[in-house]
C-alpha positions as CSV (number, residue, x, y, z in Angstrom):
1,X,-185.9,156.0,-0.7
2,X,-182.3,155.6,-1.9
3,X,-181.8,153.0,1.5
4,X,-185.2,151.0,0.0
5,X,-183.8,150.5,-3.3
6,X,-180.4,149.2,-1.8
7,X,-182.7,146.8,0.5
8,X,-184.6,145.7,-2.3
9,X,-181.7,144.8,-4.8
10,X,-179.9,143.2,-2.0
11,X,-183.0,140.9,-1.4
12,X,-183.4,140.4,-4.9
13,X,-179.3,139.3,-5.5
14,X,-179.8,137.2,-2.5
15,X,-182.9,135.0,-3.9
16,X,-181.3,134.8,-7.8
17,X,-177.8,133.0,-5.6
18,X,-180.2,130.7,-3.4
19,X,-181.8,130.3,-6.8
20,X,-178.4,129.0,-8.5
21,X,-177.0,127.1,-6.0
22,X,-180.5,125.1,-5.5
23,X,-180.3,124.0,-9.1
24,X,-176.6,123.2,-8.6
25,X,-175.9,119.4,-9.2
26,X,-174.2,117.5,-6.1
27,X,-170.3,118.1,-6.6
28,X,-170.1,114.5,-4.4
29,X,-172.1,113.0,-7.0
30,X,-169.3,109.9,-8.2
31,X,-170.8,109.0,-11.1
32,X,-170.3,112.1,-13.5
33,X,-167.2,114.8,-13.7
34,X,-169.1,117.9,-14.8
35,X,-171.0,119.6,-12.0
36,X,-173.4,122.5,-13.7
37,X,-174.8,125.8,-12.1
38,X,-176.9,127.0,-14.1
39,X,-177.1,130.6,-15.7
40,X,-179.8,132.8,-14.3
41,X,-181.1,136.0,-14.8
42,X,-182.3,138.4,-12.2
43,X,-184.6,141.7,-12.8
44,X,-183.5,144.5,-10.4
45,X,-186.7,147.2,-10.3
46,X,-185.4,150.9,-9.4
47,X,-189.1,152.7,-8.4
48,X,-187.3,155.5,-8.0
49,X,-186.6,156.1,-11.7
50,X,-188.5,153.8,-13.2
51,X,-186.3,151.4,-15.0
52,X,-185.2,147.7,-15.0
53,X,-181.6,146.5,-14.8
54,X,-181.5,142.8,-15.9
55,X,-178.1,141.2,-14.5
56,X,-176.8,137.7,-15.8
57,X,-175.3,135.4,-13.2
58,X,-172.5,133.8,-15.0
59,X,-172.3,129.9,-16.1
60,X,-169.8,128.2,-13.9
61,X,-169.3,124.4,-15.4
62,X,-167.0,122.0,-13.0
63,X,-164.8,119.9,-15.0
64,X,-163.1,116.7,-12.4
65,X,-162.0,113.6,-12.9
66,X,-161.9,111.8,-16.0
67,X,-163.4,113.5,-18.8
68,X,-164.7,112.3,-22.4
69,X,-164.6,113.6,-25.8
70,X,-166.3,116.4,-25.9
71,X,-166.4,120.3,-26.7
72,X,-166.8,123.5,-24.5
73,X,-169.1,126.3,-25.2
74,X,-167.7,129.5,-25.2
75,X,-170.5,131.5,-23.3
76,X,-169.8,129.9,-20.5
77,X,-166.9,129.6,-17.6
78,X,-165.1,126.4,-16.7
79,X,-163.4,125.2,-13.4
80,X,-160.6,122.7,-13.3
81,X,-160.9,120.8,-9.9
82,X,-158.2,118.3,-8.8
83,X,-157.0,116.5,-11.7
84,X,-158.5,116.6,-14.7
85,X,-157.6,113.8,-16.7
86,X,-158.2,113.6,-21.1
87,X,-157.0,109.7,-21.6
88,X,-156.6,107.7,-25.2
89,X,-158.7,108.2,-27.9
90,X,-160.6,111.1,-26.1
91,X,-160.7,114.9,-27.3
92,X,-161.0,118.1,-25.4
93,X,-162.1,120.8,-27.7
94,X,-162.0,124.0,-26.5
95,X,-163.4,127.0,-28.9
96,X,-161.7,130.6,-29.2
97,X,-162.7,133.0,-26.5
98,X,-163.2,130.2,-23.5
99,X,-162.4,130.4,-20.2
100,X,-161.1,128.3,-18.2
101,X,-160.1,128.4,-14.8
102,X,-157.9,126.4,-12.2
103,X,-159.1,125.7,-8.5
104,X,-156.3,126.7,-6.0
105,X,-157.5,124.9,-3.2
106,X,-157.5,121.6,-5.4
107,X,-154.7,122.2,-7.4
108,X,-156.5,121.7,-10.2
109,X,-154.6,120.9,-13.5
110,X,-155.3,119.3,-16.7
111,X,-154.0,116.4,-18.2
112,X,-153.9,115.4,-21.6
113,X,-152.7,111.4,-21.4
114,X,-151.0,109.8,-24.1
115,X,-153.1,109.2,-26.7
116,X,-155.6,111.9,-25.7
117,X,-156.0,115.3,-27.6
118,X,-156.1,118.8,-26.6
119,X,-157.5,121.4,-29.5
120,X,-157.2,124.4,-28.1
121,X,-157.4,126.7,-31.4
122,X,-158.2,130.3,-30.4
123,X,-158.1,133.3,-32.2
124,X,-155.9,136.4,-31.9
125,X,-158.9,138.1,-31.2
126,X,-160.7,135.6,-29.5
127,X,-157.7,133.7,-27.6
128,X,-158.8,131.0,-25.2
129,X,-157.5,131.8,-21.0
130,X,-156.6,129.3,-18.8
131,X,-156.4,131.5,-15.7
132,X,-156.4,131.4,-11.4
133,X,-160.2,131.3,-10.2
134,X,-159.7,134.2,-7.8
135,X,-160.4,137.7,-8.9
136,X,-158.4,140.6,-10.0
137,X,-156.1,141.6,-7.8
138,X,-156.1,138.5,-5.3
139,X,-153.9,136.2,-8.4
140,X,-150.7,134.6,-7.4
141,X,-148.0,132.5,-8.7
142,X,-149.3,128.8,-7.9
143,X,-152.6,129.4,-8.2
144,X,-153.2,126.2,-9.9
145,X,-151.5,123.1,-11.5
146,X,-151.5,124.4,-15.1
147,X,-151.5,122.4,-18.4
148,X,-149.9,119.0,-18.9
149,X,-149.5,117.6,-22.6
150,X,-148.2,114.0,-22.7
151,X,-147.5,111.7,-25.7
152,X,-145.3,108.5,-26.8
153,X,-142.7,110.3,-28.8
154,X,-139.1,109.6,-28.2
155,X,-137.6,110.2,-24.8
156,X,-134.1,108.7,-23.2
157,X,-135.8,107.1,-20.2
158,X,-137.6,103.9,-19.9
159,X,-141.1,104.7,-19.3
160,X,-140.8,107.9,-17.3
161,X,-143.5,109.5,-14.8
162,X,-144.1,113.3,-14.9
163,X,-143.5,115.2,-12.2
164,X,-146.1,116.5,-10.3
165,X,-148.4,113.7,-10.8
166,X,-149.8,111.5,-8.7
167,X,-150.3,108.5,-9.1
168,X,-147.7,108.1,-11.8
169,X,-148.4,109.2,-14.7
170,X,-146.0,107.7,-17.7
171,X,-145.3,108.9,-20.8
172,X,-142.8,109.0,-23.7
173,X,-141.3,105.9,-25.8
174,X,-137.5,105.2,-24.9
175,X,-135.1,105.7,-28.0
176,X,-137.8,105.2,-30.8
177,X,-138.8,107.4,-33.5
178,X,-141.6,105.4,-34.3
179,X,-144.2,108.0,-32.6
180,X,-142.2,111.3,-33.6
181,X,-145.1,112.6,-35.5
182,X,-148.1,111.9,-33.1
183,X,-150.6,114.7,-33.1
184,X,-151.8,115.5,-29.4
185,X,-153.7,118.2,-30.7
186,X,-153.4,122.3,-31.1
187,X,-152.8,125.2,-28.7
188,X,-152.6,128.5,-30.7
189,X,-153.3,131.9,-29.0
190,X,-153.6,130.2,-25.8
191,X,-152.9,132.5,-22.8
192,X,-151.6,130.5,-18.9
193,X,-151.6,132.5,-16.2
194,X,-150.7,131.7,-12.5
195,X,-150.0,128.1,-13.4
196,X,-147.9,125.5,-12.1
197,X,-147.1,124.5,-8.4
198,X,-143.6,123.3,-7.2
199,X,-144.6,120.4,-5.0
200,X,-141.4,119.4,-3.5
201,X,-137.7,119.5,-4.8
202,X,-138.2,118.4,-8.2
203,X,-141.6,117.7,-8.2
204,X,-143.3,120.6,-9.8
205,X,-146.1,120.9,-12.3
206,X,-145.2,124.2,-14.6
207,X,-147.5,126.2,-16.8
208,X,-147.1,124.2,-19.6
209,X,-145.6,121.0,-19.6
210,X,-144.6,119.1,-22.7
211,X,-143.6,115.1,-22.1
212,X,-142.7,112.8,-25.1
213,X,-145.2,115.2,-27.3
214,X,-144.4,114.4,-30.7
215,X,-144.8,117.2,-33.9
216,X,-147.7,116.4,-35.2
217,X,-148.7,118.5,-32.6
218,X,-149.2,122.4,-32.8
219,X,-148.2,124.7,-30.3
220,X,-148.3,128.7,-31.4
221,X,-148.8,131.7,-30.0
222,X,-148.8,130.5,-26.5
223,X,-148.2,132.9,-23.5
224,X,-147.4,131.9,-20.0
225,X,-147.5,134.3,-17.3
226,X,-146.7,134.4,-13.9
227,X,-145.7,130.7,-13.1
228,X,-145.2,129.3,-10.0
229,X,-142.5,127.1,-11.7
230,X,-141.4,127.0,-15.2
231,X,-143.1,128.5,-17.7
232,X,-142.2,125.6,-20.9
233,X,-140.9,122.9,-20.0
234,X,-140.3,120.3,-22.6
235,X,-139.3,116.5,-21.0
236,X,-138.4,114.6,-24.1
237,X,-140.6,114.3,-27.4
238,X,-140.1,116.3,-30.5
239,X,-142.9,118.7,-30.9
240,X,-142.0,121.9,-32.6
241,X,-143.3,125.6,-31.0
242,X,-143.2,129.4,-32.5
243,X,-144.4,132.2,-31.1
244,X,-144.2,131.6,-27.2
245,X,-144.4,134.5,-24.1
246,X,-142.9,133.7,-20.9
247,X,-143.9,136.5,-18.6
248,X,-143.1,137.1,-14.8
249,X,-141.9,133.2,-14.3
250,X,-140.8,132.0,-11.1
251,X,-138.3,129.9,-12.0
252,X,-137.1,128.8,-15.6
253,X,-138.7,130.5,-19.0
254,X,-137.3,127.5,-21.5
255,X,-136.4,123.8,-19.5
256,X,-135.4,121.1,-21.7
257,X,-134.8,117.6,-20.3
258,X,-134.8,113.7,-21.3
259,X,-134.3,114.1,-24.7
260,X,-136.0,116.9,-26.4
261,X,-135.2,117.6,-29.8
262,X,-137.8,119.8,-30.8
263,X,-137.3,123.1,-32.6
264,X,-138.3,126.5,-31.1
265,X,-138.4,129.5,-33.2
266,X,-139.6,133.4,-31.7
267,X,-139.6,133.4,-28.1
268,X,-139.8,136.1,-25.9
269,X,-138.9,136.0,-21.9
270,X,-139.5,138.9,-19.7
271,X,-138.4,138.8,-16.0
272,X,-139.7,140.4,-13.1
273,X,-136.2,141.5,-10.8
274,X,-137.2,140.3,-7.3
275,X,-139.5,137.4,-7.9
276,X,-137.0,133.8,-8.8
277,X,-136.9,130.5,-7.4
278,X,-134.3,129.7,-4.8
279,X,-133.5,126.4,-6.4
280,X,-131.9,129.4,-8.8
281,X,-133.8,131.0,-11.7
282,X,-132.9,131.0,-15.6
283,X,-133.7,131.9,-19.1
284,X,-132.7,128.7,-20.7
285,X,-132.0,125.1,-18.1
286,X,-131.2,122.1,-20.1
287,X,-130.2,119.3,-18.8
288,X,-129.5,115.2,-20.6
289,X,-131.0,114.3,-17.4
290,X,-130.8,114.5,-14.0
291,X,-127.2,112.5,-13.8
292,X,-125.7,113.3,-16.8
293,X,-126.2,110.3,-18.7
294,X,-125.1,109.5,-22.0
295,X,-128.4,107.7,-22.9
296,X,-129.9,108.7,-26.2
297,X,-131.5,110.7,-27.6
298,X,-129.2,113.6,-25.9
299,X,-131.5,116.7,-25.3
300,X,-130.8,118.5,-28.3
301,X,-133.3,121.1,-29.2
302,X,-132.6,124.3,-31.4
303,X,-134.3,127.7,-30.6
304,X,-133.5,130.7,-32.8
305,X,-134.5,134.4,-32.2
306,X,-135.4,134.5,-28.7
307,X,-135.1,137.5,-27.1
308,X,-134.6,137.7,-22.9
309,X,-135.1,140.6,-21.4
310,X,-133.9,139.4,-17.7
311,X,-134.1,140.9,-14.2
312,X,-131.6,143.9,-14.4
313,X,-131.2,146.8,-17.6
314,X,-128.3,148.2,-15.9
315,X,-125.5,147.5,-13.6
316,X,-127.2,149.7,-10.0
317,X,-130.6,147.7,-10.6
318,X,-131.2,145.5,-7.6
319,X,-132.4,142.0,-8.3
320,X,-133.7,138.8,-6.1
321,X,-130.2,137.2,-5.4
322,X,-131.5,134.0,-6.8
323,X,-131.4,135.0,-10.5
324,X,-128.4,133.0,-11.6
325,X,-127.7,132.9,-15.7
326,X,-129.2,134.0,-18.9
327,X,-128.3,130.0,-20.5
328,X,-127.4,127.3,-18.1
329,X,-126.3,124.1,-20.3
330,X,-125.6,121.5,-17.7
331,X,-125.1,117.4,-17.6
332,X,-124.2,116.1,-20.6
333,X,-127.2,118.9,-23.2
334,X,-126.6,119.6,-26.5
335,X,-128.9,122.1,-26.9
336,X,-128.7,124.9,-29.4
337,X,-129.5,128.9,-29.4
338,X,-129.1,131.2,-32.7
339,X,-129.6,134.4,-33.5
340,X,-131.2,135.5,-30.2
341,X,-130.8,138.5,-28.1
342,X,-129.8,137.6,-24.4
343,X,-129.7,140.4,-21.8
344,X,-130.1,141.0,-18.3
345,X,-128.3,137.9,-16.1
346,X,-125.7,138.1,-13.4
347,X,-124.6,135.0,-15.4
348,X,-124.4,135.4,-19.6
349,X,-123.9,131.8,-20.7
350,X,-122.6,128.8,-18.2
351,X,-121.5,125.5,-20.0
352,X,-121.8,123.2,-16.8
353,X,-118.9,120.6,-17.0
354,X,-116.5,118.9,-19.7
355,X,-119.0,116.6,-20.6
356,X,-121.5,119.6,-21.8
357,X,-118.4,121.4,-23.3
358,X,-117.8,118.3,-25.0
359,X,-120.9,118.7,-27.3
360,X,-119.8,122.2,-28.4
361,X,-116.1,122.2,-28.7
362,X,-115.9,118.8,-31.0
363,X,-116.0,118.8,-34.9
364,X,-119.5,117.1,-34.7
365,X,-121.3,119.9,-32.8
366,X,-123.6,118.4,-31.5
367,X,-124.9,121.3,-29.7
368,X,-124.4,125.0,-31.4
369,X,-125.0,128.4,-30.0
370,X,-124.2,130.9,-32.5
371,X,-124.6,134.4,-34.2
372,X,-126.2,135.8,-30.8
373,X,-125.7,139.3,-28.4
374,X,-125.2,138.4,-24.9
375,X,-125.5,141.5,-22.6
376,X,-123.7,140.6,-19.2
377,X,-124.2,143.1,-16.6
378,X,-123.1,140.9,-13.7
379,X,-123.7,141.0,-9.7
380,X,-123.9,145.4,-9.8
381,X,-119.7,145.0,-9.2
382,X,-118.5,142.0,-11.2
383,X,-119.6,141.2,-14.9
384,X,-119.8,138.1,-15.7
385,X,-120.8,137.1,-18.9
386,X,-118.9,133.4,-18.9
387,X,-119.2,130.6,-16.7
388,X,-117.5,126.9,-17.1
389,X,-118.2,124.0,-14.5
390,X,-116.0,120.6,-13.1
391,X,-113.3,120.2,-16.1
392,X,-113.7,123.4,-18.1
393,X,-112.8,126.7,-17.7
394,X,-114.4,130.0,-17.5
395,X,-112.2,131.1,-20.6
396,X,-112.9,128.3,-22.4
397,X,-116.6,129.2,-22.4
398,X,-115.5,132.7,-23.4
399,X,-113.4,131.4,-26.3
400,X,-116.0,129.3,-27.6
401,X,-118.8,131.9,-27.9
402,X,-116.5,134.6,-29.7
403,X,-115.2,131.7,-31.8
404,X,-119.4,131.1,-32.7
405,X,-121.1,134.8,-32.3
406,X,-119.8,137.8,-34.5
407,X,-122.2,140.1,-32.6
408,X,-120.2,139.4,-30.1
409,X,-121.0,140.3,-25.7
410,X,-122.0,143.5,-24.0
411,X,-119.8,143.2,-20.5
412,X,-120.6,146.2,-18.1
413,X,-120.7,148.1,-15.2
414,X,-123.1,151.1,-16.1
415,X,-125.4,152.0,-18.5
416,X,-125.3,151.1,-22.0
417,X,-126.8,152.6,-25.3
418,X,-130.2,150.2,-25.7
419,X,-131.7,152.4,-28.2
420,X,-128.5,151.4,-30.8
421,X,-128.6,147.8,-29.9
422,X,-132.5,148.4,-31.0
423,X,-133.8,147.3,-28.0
424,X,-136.5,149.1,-26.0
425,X,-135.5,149.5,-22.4
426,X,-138.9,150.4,-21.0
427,X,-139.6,146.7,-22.2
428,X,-137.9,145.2,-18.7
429,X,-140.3,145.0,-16.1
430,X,-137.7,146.9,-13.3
431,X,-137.4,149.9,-15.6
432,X,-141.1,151.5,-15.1
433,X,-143.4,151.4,-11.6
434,X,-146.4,149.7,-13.8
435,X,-145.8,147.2,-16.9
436,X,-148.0,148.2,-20.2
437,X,-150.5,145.9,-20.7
438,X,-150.1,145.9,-24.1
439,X,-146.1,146.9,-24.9
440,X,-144.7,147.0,-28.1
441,X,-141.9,144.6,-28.9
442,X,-141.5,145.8,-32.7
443,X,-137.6,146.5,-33.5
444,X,-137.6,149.0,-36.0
445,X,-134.2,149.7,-36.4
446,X,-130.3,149.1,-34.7
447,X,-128.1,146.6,-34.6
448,X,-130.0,143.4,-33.7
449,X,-132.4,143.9,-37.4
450,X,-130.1,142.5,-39.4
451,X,-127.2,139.8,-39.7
452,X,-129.1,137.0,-38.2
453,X,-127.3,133.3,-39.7
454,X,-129.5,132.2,-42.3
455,X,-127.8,129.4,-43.6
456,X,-126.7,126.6,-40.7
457,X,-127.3,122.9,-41.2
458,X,-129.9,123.2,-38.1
459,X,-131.9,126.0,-39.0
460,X,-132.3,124.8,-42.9
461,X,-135.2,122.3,-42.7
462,X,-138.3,124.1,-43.6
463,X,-139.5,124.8,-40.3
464,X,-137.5,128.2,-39.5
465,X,-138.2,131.2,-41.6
466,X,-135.2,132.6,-42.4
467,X,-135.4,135.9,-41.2
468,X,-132.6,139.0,-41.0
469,X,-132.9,140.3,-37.3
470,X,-131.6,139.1,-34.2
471,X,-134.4,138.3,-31.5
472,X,-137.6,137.9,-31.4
473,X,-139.2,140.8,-33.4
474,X,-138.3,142.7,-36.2
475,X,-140.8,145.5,-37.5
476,X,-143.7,143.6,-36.9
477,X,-144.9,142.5,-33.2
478,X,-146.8,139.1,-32.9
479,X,-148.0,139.5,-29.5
480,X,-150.4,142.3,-30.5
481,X,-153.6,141.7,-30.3
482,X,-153.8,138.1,-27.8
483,X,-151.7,138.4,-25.4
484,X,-152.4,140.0,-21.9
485,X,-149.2,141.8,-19.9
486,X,-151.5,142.9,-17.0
487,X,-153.4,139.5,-15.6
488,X,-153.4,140.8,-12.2
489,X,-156.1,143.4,-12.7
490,X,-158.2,141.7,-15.6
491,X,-161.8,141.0,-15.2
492,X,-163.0,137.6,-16.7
């Protein structure tokens, strides 16, 4: 009896998918991007007890090509194929609790154009997934091209192309302010997982990527995890974040290029210790651009209480050997970091070159980083929480920061006393065999809760809340609720 009722349900499961994919639209079909199957429902009859399981066959909606205004439905699934491209004057609205998901074997990615909108407004208890299409346990970095957010806001280059992209794909407006405030639309408790795919040498697509976006756009409570690039990247454009995760990245958590002077305020990076890109893996990468122009505007952002907890919590803990610095400031940036917590780099902070210097060490300061704790524990041997470049020295790096940071650096070679710092060490992804899926970040007491700078020029402007702590938490912990620290294993 028990082998009839297998053979009859696996007859019945059989017919309901020869069903589906009978009623599936022709994916060749040129003339429309959405291909449908449709949602069934199956009754599976158990004559041995006497009862009726009904089982659903999930809504899978193909979204390729050029797409229209238009909004998603939430009970249903939706697959990215290829490029997927939102162009002017055309919204993509996606309710809370969607699901989205990214075809590997098209590299599928999404593409907001200039012009076009993305609203992506989820909930923290409904927050919208962008995710890999293959099932728990068989996700990997790369998985998918991830989200790409482009506007006309000011950038240094003359008409630029994103990478990963193509054909080209432009994007920005060189040295104007005229578009700073463009809206391209909302992403709040949005979670990325397993996006972006590094094409060739500097031609990657990341798991968010941000070109010329200007700040009429939204972006909170956003958390990327396990990129096969970058996990923020921001090329240009003004367009203002709070609230962002960067979990388990490949290569860089925060990359600023061509002009970005957004602001960035709570940020938490979280590194996994063998998994970083052999181009070399960072917290922070900022460049001007790629030669170390002087074209304007210089990449100037300012991010306050971000808290990195990188590849190793103590001097013995082994680590992929391309993990390179906490901050790497390199060609000409004048990028800015206060009252953050940065911990866990063979590297502390790296001021590539005079020129970079430059923007720190004159009277203008252009480019500030002040009133943070660096924790350098070095290459298991050799702490090193400094680094200059071609034209400036390794002590001139040190004498700037202890010039600029009363709390000062953490510099070695064995364990160190987290707990009075105030920072949880079971929160770095080395320190236990399985990662909580839903840790706690909260910082109830030590050192980094209070004496955070409240009152520089840059953090004055209504945007940053002027908070005590150091970091990105104090008592209360914002990624409660939304965000997801175990992707590997969840069922969607």
């Amino acid at each position: 009896m028990l082998f009839n009722r297998f053979i009859c349900k696996y007859l019945i499961l059989v017919s309901a998918i020869a069903l589906v994919f009978s009623c599936k639209k022709d994916e060749k079909d040129p003339v429309s991007p959405i291909t449908v199957v449709v949602t069934d429902t199956i009754v599976v009859k158990d004559t041995i007890n006497n009862t009726d399981t009904v089982n659903t066959i999930s809504e899978i909606i193909t979204l390729q090509g050029t797409i229209t205004t238009q909004t998603l439905n939430a009970t249903k699934k939706y697959l990215l194929k290829g490029f997927v491209f939102v162009q002017s004057g055309q919204v993509l609205t996606i309710p809370p609790g969607t699901i989205i998901m990214g075809d590997k074997s098209t590299k599928g990615t999404l593409i907001i154009n200039k012009g076009g909108k993305l609203i992506a407004e989820g909930t923290a208890e409904k927050p919208i997934i962008f995710t890999s299409k293959l099932g728990p346990g068989e996700r990997d970095k790369g998985d998918w091209g991830g989200i790409i957010l482009l506007g006309n806001a000011n950038v240094n280059q003359n008409n630029p192309a994103i990478e990963g992209v193509t054909p080209a794909v432009n994007f920005g407006t060189q040295n104007s302010t005229a578009n700073d405030g463009e809206n391209s639309g909302v992403l709040k408790f949005v979670r990325i997982e397993y996006a972006g795919i590094a094409l060739s040498p500097n031609n990657e697509t990341n798991s968010l990527t941000m070109g010329g976006v200007g700040n009429g756009t939204i972006i909170e409570n956003v958390q990327v995890s396990y990129g096969g690039d970058d996990g923020f990247e921001w090329f240009g454009g003004t367009v203002n974040a709070k609230n962002l995760i960067s979990y388990g990245t490949w290569d860089d958590d925060f990359d600023t290029d061509f002009g970005y002077t957004g602001k960035v305020q709570f940020a938490v990076a979280v590194r996994d210790p063998f998994s970083a890109d052999q181009s070399g893996s960072n917290a922070f990468e900022s460049d001007n651009d790629a030669g170390g122009s002087t074209l304007t505007p210089l990449t100037a952002p300012v991010f306050s209480n971000v808290t990195v907890f990188g590849p190793r919590f103590d001097s013995t803990t082994s680590i992929s050997a391309n993990y390179q610095h906490a901050v790497h400031f390199r060609r000409r940036t004048a990028s800015s970091i206060f009252n953050s917590v940065l911990t866990g780099y063979p590297v502390g902070i790296r001021l590539d070159g005079k020129s970079t210097q430059d923007n720190y060490n004159l009277a203008s300061s252009t480019g500030e980083i002040k009133n943070n704790l660096l924790i350098s524990l070095g290459n298991r041997t050799a702490p090193k929480p400094f680094q200059g470049g071609t034209g400036n020295t390794d002590d001139e790096v040190k004498t700037y920061y202890n010039e600029n940071n009363p709390a000062g650096y953490v510099s070695l070679t064995k364990n160190l006393d987290y707990n009075a710092l105030g920072i949880n060490v079971n929160l770095y992804m080395g320190k236990t065999p399985v990662y909580p899926a839903n840790p706690s970040f909260a910082v109830p007491t030590g050192v980094i809760t209070n004496g955070a700078n409240k009152t520089a020029a840059k953090l004055t402007n209504g945007f940053f809340q002027l908070v005590e702590f150091h970091g990105a938490f104090g008592a209360t912990d914002w990624t409660d609720g939304w965000s997801n620290f175990d992707p590997k294993n969840t069922a969607y």
